[in-house]
C-alpha positions as a LaTeX table, in Angstrom:
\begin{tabular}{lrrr}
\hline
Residue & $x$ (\AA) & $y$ (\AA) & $z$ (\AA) \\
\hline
Unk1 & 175.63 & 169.01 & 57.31 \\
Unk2 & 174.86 & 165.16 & 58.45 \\
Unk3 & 177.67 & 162.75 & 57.86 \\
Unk4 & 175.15 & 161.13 & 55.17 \\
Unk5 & 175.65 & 164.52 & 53.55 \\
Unk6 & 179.36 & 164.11 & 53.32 \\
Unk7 & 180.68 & 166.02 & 56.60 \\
Unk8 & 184.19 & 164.18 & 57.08 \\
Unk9 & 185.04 & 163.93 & 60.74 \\
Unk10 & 188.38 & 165.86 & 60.50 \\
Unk11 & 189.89 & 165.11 & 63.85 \\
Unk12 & 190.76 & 161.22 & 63.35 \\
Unk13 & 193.03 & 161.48 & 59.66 \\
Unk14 & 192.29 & 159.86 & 56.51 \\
Unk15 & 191.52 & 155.91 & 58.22 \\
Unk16 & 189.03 & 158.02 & 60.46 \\
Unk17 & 187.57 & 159.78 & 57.44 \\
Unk18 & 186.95 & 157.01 & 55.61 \\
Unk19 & 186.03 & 154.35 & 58.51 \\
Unk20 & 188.51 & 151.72 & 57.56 \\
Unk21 & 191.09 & 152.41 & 60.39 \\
Unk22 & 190.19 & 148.92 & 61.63 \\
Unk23 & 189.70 & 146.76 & 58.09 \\
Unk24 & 193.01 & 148.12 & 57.40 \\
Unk25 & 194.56 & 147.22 & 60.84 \\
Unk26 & 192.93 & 143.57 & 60.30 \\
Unk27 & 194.61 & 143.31 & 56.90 \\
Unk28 & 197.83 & 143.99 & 58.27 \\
Unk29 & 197.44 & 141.80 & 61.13 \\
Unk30 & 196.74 & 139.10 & 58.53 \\
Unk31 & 199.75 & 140.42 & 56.56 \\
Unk32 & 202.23 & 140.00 & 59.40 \\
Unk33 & 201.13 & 136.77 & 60.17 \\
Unk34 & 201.83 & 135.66 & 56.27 \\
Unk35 & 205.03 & 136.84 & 56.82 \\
Unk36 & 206.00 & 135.12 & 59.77 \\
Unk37 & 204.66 & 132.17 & 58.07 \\
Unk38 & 206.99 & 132.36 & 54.64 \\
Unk39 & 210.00 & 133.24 & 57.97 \\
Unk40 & 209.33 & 130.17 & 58.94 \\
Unk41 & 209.33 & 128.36 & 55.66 \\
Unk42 & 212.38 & 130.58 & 55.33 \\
Unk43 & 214.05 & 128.47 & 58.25 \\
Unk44 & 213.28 & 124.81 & 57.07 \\
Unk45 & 214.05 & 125.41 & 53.29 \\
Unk46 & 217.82 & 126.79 & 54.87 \\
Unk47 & 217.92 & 123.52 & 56.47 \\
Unk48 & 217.64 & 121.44 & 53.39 \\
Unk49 & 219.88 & 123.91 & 51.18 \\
Unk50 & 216.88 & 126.30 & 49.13 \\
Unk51 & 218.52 & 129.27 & 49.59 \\
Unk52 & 217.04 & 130.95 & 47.05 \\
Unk53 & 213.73 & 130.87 & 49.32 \\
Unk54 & 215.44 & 133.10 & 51.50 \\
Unk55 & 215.28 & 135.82 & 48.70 \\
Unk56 & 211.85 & 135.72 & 47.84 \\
Unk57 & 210.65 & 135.73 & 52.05 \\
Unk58 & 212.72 & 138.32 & 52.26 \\
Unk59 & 211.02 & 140.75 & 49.31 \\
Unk60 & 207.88 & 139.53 & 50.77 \\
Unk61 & 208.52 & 140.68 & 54.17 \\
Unk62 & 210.26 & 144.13 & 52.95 \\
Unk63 & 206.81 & 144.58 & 50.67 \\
Unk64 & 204.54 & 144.20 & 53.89 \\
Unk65 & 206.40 & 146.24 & 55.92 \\
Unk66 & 206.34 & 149.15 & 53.63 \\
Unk67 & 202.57 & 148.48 & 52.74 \\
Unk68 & 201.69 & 148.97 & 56.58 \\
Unk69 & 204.02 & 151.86 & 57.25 \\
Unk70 & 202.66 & 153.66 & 54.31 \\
Unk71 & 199.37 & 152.80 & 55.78 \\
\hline
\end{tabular}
């Protein structure tokens, strides 16, 4: 059976089935560098006394960070 015929290459796990091992390691790339962006936000809205920023980089960050370990 040709891979245009449906054989799955079995050996790599579901990102290797499906050929988006590296789209999905791009989007969390791009993921991780949003949320060192909104850390950094994090740090200058402290300054000036928005701590209810804090929160909401926070949820942000714990949301990535299960997205890509789930990955």
């Amino acid at each position: 059976m040709s891979e245009k015929d449906g054989e799955v290459d079995l050996r790599g796990g579901a990102a290797a089935k499906t050929r988006w091992a590296e789209p999905a390691r791009a989007a969390a790339n791009r993921m991780m560098g949003v949320s060192a962006e909104l850390a950094g936000q994090e740090a200058v809205m402290s300054v000036i006394g928005k701590n209810h920023v804090s929160d909401t980089v926070k949820a942000v960050d714990r949301a990535w960070r299960s997205l890509i370990t789930n990955m």
